[in-house]
C-alpha angles and dihedrals in degrees: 000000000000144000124203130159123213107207092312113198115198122171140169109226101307106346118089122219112174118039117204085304113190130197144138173323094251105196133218124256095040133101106225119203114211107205135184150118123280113296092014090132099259094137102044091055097052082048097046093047087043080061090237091115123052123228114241082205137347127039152267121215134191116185146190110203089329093318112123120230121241148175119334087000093062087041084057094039094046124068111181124197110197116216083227104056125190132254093235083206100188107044151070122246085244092050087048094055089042091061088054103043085047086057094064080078093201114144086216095060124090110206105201095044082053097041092051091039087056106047089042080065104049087039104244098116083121094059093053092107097040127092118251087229090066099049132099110265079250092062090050088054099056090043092053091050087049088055096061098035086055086070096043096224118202092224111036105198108199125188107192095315092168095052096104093041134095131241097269092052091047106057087036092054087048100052091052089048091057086038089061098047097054102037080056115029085244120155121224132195107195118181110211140168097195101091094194088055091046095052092045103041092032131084087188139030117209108190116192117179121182089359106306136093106264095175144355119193149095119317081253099053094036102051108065128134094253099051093041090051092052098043100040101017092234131125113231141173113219114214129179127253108192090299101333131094124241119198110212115183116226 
């Protein structure tokens, strides 16, 4: 499974968002950070690839060995997290996962065994009776995220599904995600604003500044002062941490 843009043009009316951006392949079994200032367009390509926006010109394509993904195939391969998530006013986290699981429409699959399975493992089984409008803006998070894990998606498309949680849940959803990616040769896409998580729960960094890919790389090759100072306009030293960069404003 694969994702890869073709000078995709997005726009809103008339403000365009996206010009004729280009990446890819992204390849499976690896977790994708998409990086950038506000308003860089983060949002509206996680949208555009999860089929919800629409491309004024260009192309996204998801693929199977070189076979394209279409219709109700790419719907199956592909589980999207919003960075506005609904109230889900009416029903229980539990209700919520069920509808989901229900969706993978495979006679093999029990969707109750799944649904509890999954929100032991993000640690909401205690949720399970209350109503998603009650909850934190945290606790709809996880749920959110349980509601897509529930279908094991081939191409989990994130858009900052950390950004209500505190420090402890967001190192411990990224590492499932990147658990899940690499027990299953999955590919993620996670939009994030935190650089340090990035570099540590990421194999790639995709940075994307007014709209266009500006690098594509490793977290090693991709942080680097230079590059920090012209996409976010801020001066920063780089250290090492065993292995892993560590991005320190000065």
């Amino acid at each position: 499974m694969t994702i890869g843009a073709d000078n995709l043009t997005v726009s809103y009316g008339r403000t365009t968002i996206l010009h004729s951006l280009s990446f890819g392949p992204l390849e499976p079994g690896n977790v994708v950070g998409l990086i950038g200032p506000n308003a860089a367009g983060k949002s509206t390509l996680v949208k555009t690839i999860a089929g919800i926006k629409e491309p004024a010109e260009g192309s996204v394509t998801l693929s199977v060995d070189g076979a394209e993904l279409v219709g109700k195939q790419k719907v199956q391969a592909v589980g999207y997290v919003p960075q506005d998530l609904l109230s889900s006013a009416s029903l229980t986290a539990f209700e919520s996962i069920m509808v989901s699981a229900r969706r993978r429409g495979d006679a093999t699959w029990n969707p109750l065994e799944r649904s509890a399975t999954v929100m032991e493992r993000l640690g909401i089984t205690h949720l399970a009776g209350r109503l998603v409008s009650d909850m934190s803006g945290g606790q709809r998070q996880l749920v959110a995220m349980a509601q897509m894990l529930v279908r094991e998606p081939d191409i989990m498309l994130l858009d900052e599904p950390t950004s209500a949680l505190d420090l402890r849940h967001q190192v411990e959803l990224l590492q499932i995600i990147r658990d899940e990616v690499r027990g299953s040769n999955r590919l993620a896409l996670v939009a994030i604003h935190d650089l340090n998580l990035a570099a540590r729960y990421c194999d790639e960094l995709l940075v994307v500044k007014e709209g266009r890919v500006v690098a594509h790389d490793t977290p090693h090759a991709v942080l680097q002062p230079d590059l920090l100072e012209e996409v976010y306009g801020i001066r920063a030293r780089v250290l090492d941490d065993a292995g892993v960069p560590v991005v320190c404003p000065v």
